[in-house]
C-alpha positions in Angstrom: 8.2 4.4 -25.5 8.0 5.2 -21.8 7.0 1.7 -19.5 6.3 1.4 -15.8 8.5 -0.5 -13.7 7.6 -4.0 -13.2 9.9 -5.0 -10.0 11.0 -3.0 -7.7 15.0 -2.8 -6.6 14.0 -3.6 -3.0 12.5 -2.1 -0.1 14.5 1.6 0.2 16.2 2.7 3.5 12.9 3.9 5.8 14.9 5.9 8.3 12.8 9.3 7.3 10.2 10.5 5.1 12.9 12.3 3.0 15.1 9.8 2.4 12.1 7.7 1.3 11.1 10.6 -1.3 14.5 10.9 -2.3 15.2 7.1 -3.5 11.5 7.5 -5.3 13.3 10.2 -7.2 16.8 8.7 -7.9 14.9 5.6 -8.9 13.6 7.3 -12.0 16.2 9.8 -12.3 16.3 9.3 -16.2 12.5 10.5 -16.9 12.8 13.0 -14.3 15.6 15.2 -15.3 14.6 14.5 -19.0 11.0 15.7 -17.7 12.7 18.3 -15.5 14.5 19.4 -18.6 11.3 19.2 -21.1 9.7 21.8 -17.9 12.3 24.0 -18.1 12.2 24.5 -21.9 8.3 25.5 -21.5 8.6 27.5 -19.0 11.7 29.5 -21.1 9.3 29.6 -24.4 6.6 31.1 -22.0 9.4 33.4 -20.5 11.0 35.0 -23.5 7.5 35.4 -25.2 7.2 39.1 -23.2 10.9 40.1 -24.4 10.5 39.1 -28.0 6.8 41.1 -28.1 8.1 44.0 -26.6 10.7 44.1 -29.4 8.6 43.5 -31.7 6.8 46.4 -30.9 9.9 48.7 -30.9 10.5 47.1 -34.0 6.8 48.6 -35.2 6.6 51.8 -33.8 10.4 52.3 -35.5 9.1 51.3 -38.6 12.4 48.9 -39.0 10.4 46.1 -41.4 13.1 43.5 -41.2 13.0 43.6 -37.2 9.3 43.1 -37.0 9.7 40.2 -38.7 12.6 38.8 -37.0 10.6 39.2 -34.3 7.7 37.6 -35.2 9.5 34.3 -36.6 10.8 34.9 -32.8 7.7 34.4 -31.6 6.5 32.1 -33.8 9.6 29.4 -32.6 8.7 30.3 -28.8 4.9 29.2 -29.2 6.6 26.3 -31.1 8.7 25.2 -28.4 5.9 26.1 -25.9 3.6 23.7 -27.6 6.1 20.6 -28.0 8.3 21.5 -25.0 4.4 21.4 -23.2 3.3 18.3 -24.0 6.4 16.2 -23.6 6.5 17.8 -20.1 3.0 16.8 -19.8 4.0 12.9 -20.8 6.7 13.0 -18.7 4.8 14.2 -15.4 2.5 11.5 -16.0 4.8 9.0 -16.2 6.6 9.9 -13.0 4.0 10.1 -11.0 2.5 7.0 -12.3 6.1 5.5 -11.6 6.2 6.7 -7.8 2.5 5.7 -6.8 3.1 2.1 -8.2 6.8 1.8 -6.8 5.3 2.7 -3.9 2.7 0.1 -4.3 5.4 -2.5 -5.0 7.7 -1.7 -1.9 4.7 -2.1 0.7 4.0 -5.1 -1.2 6.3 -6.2 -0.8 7.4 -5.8 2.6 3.7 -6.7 3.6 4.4 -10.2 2.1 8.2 -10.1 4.3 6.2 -9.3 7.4 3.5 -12.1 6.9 1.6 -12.4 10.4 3.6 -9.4 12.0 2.0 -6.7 9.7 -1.8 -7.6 11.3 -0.5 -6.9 14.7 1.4 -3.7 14.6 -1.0 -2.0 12.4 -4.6 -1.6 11.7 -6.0 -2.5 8.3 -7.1 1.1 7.5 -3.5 1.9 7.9 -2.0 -0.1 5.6 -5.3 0.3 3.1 -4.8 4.4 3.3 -1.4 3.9 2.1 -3.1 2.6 -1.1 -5.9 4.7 -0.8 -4.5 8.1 -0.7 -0.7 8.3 -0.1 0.5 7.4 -3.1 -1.4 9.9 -5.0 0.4 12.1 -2.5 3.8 10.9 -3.1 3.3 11.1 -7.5 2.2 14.3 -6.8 5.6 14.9 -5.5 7.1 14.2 -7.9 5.1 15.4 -10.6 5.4 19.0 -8.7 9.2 18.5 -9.2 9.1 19.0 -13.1 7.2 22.1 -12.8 8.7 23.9 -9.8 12.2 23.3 -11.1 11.5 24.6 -14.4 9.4 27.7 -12.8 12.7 28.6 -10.4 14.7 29.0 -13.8 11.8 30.6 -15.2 12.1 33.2 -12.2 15.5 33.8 -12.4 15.4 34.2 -16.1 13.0 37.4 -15.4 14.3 38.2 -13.0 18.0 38.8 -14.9 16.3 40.0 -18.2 14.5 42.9 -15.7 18.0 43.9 -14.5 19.1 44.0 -17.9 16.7 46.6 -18.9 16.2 48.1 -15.0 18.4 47.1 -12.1 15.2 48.4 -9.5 12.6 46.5 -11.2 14.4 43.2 -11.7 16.0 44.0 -7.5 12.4 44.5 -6.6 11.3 40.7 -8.2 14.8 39.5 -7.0 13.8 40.5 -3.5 10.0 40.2 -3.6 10.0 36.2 -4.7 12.2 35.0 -1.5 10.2 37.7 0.7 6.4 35.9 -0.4 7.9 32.4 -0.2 9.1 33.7 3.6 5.4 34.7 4.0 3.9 31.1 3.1 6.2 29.3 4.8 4.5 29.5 8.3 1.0 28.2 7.5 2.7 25.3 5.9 4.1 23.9 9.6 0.5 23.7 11.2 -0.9 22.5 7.6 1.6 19.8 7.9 0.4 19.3 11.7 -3.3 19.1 10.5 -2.6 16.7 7.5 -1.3 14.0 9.7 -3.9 14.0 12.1 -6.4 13.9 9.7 -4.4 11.1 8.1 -4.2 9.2 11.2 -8.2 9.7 12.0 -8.7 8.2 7.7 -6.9 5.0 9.3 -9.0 4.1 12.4 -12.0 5.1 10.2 -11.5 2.3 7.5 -10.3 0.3 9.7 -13.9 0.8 11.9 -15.7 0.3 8.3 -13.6 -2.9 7.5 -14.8 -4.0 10.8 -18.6 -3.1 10.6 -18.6 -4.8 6.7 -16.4 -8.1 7.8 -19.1 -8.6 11.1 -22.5 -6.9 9.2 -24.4 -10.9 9.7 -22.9 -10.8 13.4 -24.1 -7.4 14.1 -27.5 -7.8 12.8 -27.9 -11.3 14.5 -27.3 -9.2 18.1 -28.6 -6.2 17.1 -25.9 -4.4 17.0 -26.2 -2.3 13.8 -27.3 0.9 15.4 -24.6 0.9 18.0 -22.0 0.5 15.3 -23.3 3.1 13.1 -23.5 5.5 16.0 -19.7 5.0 16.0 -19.0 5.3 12.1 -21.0 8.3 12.8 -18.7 9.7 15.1 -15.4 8.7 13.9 -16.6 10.1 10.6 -17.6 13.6 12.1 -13.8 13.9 13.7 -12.5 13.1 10.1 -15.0 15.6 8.5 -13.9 17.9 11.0 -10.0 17.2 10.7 -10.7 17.6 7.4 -12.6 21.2 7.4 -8.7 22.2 9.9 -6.9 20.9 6.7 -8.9 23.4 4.4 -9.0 26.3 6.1 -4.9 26.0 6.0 -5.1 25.2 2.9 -7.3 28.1 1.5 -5.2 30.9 3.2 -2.5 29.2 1.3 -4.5 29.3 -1.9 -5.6 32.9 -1.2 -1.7 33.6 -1.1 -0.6 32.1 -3.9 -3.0 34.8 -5.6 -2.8 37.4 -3.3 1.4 37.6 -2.6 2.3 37.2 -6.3 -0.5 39.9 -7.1 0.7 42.4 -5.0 4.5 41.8 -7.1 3.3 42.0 -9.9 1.6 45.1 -9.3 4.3 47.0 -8.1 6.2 46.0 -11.0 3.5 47.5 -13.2 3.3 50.8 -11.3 7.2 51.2 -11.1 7.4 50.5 -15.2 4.6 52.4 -15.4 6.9 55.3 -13.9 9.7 54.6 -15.7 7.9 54.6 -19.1 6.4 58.0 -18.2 9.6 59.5 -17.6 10.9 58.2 -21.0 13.5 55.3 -19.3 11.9 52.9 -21.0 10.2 52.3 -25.0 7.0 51.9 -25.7 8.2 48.2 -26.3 9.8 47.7 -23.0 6.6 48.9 -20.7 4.7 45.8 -22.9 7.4 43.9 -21.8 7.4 45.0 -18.3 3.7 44.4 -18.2 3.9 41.1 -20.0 6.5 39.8 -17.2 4.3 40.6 -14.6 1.2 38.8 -15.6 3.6 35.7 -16.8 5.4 35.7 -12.9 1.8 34.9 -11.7 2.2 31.5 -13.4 5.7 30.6 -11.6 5.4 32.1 -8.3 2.0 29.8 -8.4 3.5 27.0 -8.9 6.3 27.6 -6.6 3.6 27.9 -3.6 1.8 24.4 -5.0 5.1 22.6 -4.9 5.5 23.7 -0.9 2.1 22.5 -0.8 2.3 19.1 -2.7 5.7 18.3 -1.3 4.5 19.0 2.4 1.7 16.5 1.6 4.0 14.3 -0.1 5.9 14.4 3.3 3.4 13.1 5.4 2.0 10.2 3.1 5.8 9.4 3.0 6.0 9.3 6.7 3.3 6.8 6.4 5.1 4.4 4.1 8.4 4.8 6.2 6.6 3.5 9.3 5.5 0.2 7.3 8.8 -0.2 5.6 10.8 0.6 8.9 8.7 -2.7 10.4 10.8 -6.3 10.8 9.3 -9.1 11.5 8.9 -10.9 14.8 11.0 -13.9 13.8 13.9 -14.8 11.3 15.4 -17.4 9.9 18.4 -19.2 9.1 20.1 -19.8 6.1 21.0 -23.5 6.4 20.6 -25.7 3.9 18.9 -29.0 5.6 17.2 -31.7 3.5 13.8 -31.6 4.5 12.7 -35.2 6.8 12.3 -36.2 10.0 9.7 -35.8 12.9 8.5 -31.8 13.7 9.5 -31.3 17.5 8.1 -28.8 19.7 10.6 -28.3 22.7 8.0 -26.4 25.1 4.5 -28.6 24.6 6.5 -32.1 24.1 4.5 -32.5 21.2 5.8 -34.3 18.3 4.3 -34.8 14.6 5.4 -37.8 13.3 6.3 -38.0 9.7 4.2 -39.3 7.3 1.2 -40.2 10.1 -2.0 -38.3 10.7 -1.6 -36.7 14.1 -4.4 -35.4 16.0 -3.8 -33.0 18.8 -6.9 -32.2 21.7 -6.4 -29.7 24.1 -8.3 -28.7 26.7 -8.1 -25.6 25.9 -8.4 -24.3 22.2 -6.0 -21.7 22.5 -2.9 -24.1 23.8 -3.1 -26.2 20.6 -3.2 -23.0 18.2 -0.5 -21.8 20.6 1.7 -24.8 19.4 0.6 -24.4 15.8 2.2 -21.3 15.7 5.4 -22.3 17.3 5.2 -25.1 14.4 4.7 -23.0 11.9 7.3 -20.1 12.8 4.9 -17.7 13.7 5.8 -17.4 16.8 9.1 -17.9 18.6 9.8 -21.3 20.4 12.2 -24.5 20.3 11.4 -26.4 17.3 12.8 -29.3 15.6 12.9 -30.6 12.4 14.5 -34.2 12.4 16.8 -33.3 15.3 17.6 -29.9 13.9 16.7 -26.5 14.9 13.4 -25.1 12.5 14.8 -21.8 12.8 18.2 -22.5 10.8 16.3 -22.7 7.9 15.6 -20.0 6.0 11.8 -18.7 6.5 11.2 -18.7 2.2 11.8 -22.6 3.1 9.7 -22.6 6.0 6.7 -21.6 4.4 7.4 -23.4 1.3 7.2 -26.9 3.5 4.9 -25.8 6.6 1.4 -24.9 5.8 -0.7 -23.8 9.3 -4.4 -23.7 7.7 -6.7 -22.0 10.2 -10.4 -20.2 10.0 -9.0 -17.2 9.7 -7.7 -17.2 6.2 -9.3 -15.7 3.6 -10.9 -16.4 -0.1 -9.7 -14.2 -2.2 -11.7 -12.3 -5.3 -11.3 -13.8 -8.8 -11.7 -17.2 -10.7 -12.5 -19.7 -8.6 -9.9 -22.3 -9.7 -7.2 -20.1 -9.4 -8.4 -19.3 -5.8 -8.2 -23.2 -4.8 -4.8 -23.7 -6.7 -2.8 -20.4 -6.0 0.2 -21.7 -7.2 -1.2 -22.3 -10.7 0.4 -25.6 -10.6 -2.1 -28.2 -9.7 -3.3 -30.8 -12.6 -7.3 -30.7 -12.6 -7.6 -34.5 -11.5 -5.9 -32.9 -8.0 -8.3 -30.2 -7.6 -11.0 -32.6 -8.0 -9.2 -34.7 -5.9 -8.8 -32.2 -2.7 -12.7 -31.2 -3.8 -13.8 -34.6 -3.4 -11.4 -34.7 0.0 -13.2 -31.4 1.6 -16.7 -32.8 0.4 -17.0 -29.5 -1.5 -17.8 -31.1 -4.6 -22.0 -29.5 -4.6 -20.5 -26.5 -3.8 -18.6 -26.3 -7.3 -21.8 -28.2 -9.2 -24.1 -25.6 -7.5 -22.4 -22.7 -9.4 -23.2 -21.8 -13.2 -19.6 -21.4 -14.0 -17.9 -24.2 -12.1 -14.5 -24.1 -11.5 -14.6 -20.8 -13.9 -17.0 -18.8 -11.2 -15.8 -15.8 -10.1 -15.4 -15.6 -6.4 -16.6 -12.3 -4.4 -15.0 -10.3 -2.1 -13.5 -12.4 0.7 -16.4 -15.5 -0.7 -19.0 -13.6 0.8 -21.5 -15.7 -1.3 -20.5 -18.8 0.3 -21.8 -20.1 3.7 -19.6 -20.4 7.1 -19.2 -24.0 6.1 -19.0 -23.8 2.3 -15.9 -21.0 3.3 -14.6 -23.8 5.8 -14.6 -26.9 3.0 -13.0 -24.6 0.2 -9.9 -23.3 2.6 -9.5 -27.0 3.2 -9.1 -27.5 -0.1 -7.1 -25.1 -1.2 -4.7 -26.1 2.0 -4.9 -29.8 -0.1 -4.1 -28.9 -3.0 -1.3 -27.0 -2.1 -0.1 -30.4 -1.3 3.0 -29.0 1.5 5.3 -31.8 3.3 4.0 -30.8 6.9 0.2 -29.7 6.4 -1.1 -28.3 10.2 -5.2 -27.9 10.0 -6.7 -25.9 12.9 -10.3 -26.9 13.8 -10.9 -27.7 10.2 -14.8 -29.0 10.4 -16.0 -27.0 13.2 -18.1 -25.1 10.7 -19.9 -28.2 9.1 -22.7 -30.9 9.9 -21.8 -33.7 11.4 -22.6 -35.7 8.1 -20.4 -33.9 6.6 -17.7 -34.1 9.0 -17.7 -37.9 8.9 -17.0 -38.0 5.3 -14.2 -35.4 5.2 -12.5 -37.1 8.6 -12.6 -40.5 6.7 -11.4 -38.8 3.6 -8.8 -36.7 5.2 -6.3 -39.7 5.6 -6.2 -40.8 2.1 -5.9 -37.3 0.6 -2.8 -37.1 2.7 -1.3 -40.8 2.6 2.7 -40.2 3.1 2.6 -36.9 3.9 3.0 -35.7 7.9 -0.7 -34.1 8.6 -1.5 -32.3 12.0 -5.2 -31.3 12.9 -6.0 -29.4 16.1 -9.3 -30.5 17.0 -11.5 -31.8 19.6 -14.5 -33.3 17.3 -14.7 -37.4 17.8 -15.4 -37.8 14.0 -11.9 -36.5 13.5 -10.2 -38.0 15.8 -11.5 -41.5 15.3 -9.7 -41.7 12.0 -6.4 -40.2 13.2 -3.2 -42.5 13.4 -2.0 -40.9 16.9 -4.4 -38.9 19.2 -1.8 -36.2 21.3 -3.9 -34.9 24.7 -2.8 -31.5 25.4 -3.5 -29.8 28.9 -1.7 -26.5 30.4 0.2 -26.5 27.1 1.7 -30.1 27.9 1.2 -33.0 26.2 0.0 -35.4 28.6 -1.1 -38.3 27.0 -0.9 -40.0 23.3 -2.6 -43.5 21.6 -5.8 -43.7 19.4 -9.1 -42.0 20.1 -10.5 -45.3 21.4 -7.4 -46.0 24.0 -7.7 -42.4 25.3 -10.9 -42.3 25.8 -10.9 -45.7 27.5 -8.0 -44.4 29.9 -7.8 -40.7 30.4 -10.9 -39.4 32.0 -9.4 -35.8 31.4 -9.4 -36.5 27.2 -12.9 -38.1 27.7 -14.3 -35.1 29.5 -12.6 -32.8 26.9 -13.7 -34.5 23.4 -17.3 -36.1 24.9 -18.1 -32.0 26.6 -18.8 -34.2 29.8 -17.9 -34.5 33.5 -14.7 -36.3 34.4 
């Protein structure tokens, strides 16, 4: 019983596209050569079918009884073969390319995952979507291809030796003719290669230009901006339909040869056995057999001219993969073993988060506080400390296991909606409710018909800009991390509402070190420590109240005002 792989053996060595497609292969090297071997069989049955039939007719026309039916039992025991040999092939193929396009799937998993925030910013999201979309059909296609074009090669040669056998100029002229048409295909498969990767390159920007237009449709109709946008898909998708009408016209000369080259073969190997019959070289038996070769080469000499095709293809959605899998991520880490504790430190800002106290952090400008979040978080590079000791000892699995950074940008997710809050599948119900009750997002749960069980659309599109804001926050709760960093986690809420989840907030996280990047007063009225951030400096810390009674600077920034 065959069965997928369910893990990978890590991401393969991404140095070329061929080296990629070769460690697909040698990681299923069992199924393949048993495939490869199952190919080879049908193609044999297929191949000695001619030989047998014209002896069988030699057999006939000789009225030797016993050789006729030798002959047909012969025959009978190649259709045999043809028919089991065909459909274990058949099994086979499917199973390797099955087993290539979800390996595939698996190692830019999984390297997506290893690159966390570095993926978004060296490629597009149509990229890495294509790659799933299209290129790993591609790549099984490869190897399915592999089965058949090895088996049709020793289906070729075997012709081609049984025709010397019985004529050395017909089997010279398949012996020459087969490396002469492959010469003759292999130019249009350079610019078809050429064409395929620009049109693969114009797919990306194109879904990443419709993940766009679909994430900002509500923006773009607020601003009237749907036509402007369209105008674009338009365009972008004329270049791709155009890229894509290059690829074809390749790509039906290539289909026109794999008729036309082996046609002209075969007949010449008529008309020559043809001849030879005529002038009594061959029986009766052997011009069948001639005949019968020629129609069977078109099969093989097919295929052969596919497999350039399918492999070529296979190259360039390989190239593809290799460019994600060659990627590293910005930043690193250790591999110390510290026991977690202590105060978070960031060198540049001065900033410190202060374990086990709420910490508030204003800046008067947005951007400098999400600036340190980052830095705190190990997204981007900078001096921290944890406790006195360097964040970037540790090893980033422990990292992100203890440091959660919580912004508006992150993303519901489709499925139940339970699962969606508590993505580790670890949290008791009485701490969902709890975070629920935390985030105020309690009406959103009792508005649904399902509850908890609801299933959540595509990125919660069926939830408000607020109701998207109050679940995050509770999924960031429930998580339940040692250092939790929330970045402008109410800005998307009434200010009732706000009130309620900046009173809650402290509880929820009593003894746990909390950070929120904000500059609403609600928020950071309830805060244990208030840090004022300006030019990426921390330049002032004490309550809301003392700040706002003695640095005109925080005052202007939290009340919008004039200094």
């Amino acid at each position: 019983m065959l069965s997928l792989p369910v893990a990978d053996p890590g991401i393969p060595d991404a140095r070329s596209p061929l080296r990629y497609l070769w460690w697909v292969a040698c990681a299923q090297r069992a199924p393949l050569l048993i495939g490869i071997g199952f190919a080879i069989l049908w193609w044999l049955g297929q191949a000695l079918v001619p030989a047998a039939l014209g002896s069988a007719i030699d057999a006939l026309l000789s009225a030797d009884t016993g050789g006729l039916v030798r002959w047909s039992l012969v025959l009978l025991g190649l259709g045999v073969v043809q028919a089991v040999a065909g459909a274990l092939r058949h099994r086979f193929a499917v199973f390797t390319w099955l087993s290539a396009a979800y390996r595939t799937v698996q190692v830019t998993s999984r390297q997506a995952t290893r690159l966390g925030a570095t993926l978004p910013k060296r490629l597009s999201t149509g990229e890495v979507v294509s790659v799933g979309n299209s290129d790993i059909a591609h790549i099984g296609n490869a190897m399915d291809i592999l089965l058949r074009g090895t088996g049709a090669v020793v289906a070729v040669v075997t012709v081609t030796v049984l025709l010397i056998t019985r004529s050395l100029p017909l089997g010279l002229m398949v012996l020459i003719g087969v490396p002469v048409m492959a010469a003759a295909v292999g130019p249009l498969l350079r610019p078809l290669h050429r064409r395929q990767h620009q049109q693969r390159d114009l797919q990306g920007e194109l879904a990443t230009r419709a993940a766009d237009i679909v994430a900002g449709l509500r923006v773009l109709r607020g601003i009237g901006g749907e036509r402007v946008f369209a105008d674009r898909y338009r365009e972008e998708s004329q270049r791709v339909r155009r890229a894509g009408v290059g690829v074809a016209s390749v790509e039906s000369v290539l289909e026109g040869a794999q008729i036309l080259l082996p046609g002209l073969l075969i007949a010449c190997v008529t008309w020559l056995g043809a001849r030879f019959a005529l002038a009594g070289e061959i029986s009766a038996g052997g011009l069948v057999a001639f005949y019968g070769y020629a129609v069977f080469l078109i099969a093989p000499l097919r295929t052969l001219t596919e497999a350039a095709d399918k492999i070529t293809k296979g190259h360039v959605a390989a190239r593809r993969v290799c460019r994600i899998l060659s990627l590293d991520p910005e930043l690193s880490g250790g591999d110390a073993t510290l026991p977690w504790g202590g105060d978070l430190h960031d060198e540049e800002s001065g900033l410190t988060v202060r374990r086990g106290l709420l910490t508030a952090v204003a800046a008067a400008v947005p951007e400098d506080a999400i600036t340190i979040a980052d830095r705190l978080g190990r997204y981007a590079p900078g001096e921290v400390t944890l406790g006195g000791r360097p964040l970037a000892d540790l090893p980033m699995a422990e990292v992100r296991r203890h440091v959660l950074i919580a912004d508006n940008a992150a993303k519901l997710f489709t499925g139940r909606l339970r699962d969606e809050l508590d993505v580790t599948g670890t949290a008791s119900d009485e701490s969902v409710h709890e975070a629920l009750a935390a985030a105020c997002a309690q009406d959103i749960v009792e508005a649904l018909p399902d509850g908890l069980d609801a299933h959540v659309a595509e990125s919660g599109r069926e939830f408000s800009g607020g109701q998207q804001q109050r679940l995050r926050l509770v999924r960031a709760l429930v998580t339940d991390p040692e250092i939790l960093v929330l970045i402008e986690p109410t800005s998307a809420v009434d200010a009732h509402t706000e009130a309620r989840i900046a009173e809650r907030l402290g509880r929820a996280r009593a003894g746990r070190t909390t950070l929120v990047c904000t500059t609403s007063p609600l928020v950071l009225d309830h805060a244990d420590l208030v840090l004022f951030v300006e030019d990426g400096k921390v330049r002032a810390e004490g309550t809301h109240r003392e700040l706002l009674a003695g640095e005109p600077a925080y005052r202007s920034t939290v009340t919008r005002g004039e200094e």
